[in-house]
C-alpha positions in Angstrom: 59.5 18.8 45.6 55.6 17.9 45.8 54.9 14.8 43.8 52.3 15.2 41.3 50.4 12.2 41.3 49.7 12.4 44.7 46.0 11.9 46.1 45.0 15.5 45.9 45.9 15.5 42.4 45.1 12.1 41.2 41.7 12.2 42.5 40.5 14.6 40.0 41.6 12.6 37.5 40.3 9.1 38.5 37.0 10.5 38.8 36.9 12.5 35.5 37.9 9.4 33.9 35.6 7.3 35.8 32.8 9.9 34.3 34.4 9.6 30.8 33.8 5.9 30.7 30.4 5.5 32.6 29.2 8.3 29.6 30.6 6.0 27.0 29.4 2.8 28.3 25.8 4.2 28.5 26.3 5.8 24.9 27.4 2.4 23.2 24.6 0.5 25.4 22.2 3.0 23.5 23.3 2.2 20.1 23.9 -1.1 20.4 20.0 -1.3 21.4 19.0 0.8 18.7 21.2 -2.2 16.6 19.5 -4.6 17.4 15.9 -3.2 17.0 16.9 -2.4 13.3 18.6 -6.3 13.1 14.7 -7.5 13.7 12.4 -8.2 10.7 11.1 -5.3 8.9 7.1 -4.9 9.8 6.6 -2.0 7.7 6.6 2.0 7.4 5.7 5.5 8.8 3.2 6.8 6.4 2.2 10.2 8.0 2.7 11.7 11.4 1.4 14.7 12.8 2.6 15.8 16.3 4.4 12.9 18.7 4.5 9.1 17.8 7.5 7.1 18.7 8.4 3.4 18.6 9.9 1.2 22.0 12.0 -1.6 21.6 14.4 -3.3 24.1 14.1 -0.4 26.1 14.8 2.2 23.8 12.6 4.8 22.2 12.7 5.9 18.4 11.1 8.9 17.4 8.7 8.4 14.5 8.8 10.3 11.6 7.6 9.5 7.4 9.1 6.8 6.2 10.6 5.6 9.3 10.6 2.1 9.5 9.1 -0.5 11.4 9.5 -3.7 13.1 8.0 -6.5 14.5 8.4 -6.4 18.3 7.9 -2.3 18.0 5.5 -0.9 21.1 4.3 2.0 18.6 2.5 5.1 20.7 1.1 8.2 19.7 1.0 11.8 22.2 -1.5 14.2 23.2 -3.5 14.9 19.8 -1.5 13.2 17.7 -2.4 11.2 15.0 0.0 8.3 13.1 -0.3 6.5 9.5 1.6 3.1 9.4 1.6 0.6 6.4 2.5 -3.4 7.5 3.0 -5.2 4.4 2.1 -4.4 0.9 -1.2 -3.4 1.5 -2.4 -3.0 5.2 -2.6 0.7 6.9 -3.6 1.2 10.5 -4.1 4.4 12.1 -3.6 5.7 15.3 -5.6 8.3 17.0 -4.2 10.5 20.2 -2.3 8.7 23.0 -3.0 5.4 21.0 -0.4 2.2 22.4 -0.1 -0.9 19.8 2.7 -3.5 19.4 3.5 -5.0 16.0 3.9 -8.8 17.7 4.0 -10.7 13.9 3.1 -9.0 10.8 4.6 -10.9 7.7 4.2 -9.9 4.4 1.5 -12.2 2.5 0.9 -14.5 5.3 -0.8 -12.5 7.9 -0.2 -11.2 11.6 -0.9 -10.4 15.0 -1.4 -6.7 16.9 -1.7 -6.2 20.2 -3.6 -2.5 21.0 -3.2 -1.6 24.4 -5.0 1.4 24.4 -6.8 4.5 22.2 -8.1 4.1 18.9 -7.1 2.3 16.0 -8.1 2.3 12.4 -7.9 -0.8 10.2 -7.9 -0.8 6.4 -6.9 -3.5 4.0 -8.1 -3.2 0.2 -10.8 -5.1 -0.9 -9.1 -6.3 -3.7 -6.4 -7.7 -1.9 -5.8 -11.5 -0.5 -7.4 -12.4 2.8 -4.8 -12.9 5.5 -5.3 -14.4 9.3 -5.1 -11.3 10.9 -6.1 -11.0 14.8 -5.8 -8.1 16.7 -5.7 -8.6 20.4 -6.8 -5.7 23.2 -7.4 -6.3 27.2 -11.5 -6.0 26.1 -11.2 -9.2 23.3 -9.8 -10.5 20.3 -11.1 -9.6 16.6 -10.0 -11.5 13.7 -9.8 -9.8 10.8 -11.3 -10.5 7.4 -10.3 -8.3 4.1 -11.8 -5.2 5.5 -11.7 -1.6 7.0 -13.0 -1.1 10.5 -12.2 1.0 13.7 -11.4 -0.3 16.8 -11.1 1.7 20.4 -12.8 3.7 22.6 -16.5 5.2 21.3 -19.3 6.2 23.7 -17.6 5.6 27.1 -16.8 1.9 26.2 -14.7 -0.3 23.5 -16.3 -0.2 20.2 -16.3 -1.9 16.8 -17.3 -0.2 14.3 -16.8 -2.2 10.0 -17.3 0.5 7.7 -16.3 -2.4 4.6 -15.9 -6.1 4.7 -16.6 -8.1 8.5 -14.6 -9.0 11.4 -15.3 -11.4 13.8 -15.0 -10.0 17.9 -14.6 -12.8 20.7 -14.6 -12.1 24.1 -15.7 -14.3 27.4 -16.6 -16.9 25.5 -19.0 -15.2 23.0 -18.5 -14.6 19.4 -19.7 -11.8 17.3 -19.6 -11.5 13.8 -19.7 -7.5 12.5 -20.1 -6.8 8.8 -20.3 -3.6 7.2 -22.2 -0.2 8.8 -22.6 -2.4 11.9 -20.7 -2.2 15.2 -20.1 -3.8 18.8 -19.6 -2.9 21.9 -17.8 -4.5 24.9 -18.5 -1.8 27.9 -15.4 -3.4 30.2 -12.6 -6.0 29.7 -13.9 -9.5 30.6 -17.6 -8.4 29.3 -19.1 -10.6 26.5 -19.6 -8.2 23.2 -23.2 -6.8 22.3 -24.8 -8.3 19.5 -24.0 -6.3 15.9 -26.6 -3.2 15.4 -26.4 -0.5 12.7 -24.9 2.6 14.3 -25.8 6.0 13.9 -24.2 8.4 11.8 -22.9 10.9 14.5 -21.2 7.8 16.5 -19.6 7.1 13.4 -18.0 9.9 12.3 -16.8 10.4 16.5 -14.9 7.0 15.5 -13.8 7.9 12.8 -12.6 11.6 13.3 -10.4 10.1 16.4 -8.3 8.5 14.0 -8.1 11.3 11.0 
């Protein structure tokens, strides 16, 4: 009588169950990630999305949607003509244009923050009427510390631009600061380049900004 847990039989077996737990290893990896990103402190919200924007942490990539919340540590990113909404705090919004990359490194409510935007272009508002907070928002062209204010950030003309529509921000890069107040902008044309002096910019550059972001 032919044994049936001999090798041509039990193969089959060892290897579907070999499957079985390789699947389920990799599925509780997964949501033991996804855990641990919601275990960090809360940054903030999804106000408005239209087309792709997602959020990376540890590895792991969260689909964005309204109201979907955020947290400090978050690599947020936008797709091909896309557009994102995010309120940080109480009071602060930033938007994100198409194929926009930004990570949410500290952002505490009433006590300030830092951002880190990789790439694309970025739109900052905070209400006049609320507290200043020590805000600095880092990119590979400079650093710009923030000041109660509204202002866009990102590419404009071929080069990294600044634009303060209310309020001022300070922009500092190799070794050179700038201060920007409102209906003036700055330019730094490549990272490690010292930003232009503040001018008045033109109306059609600033609605270009400004449309990125909308």
């Amino acid at each position: 009588m032919p044994n049936k847990f001999d090798s041509k039989h039990l193969d089959p077996m060892l290897t579907r169950r070999s499957f079985l737990c390789i699947a389920a290893t990799t599925v509780a990896g997964s949501v033991a990630a996804v855990a641990g990103a919601q275990s960090a402190e809360r940054a903030g919200a999804v106000e408005d999305v239209r087309g792709e924007a997602f959020a990376e942490t540890a590895a792991v990539r969260r689909g964005l949607e309204r109201a979907a919340p955020l947290f400090v540590g978050d690599q947020v990113g936008t797709g091909f003509q896309s557009r994102l909404a995010m309120r940080l705090g109480r009071a602060t919004v930033v938007r994100l244009g198409e194929q926009a990359r930004l990570t949410l490194d500290r952002f505490l409510v009433n006590a300030g923050g830092e951002i880190t935007l990789q790439s694309g272009p970025m739109l900052f508002d905070r209400p006049a009427s609320g507290a200043p907070l020590p805000i600095q928002i880092r990119s590979p062209f400079g650093l710009i510390a923030v000041r109660g204010t509204r202002f866009f950030a990102g590419p404009s003309n071929a080069r990294f631009g600044v634009f303060v529509e209310r309020g001022s921000v300070v922009v500092s890069a190799a070794g050179r600061q700038v201060v920007v107040r409102a209906g003036e902008g700055s330019d730094i044309p490549y990272p490690g380049a010292a930003p232009t002096p503040a001018v008045r910019w033109g109306e059609p550059r600033i609605r270009a900004a400004l449309e990125s972001v909308r």
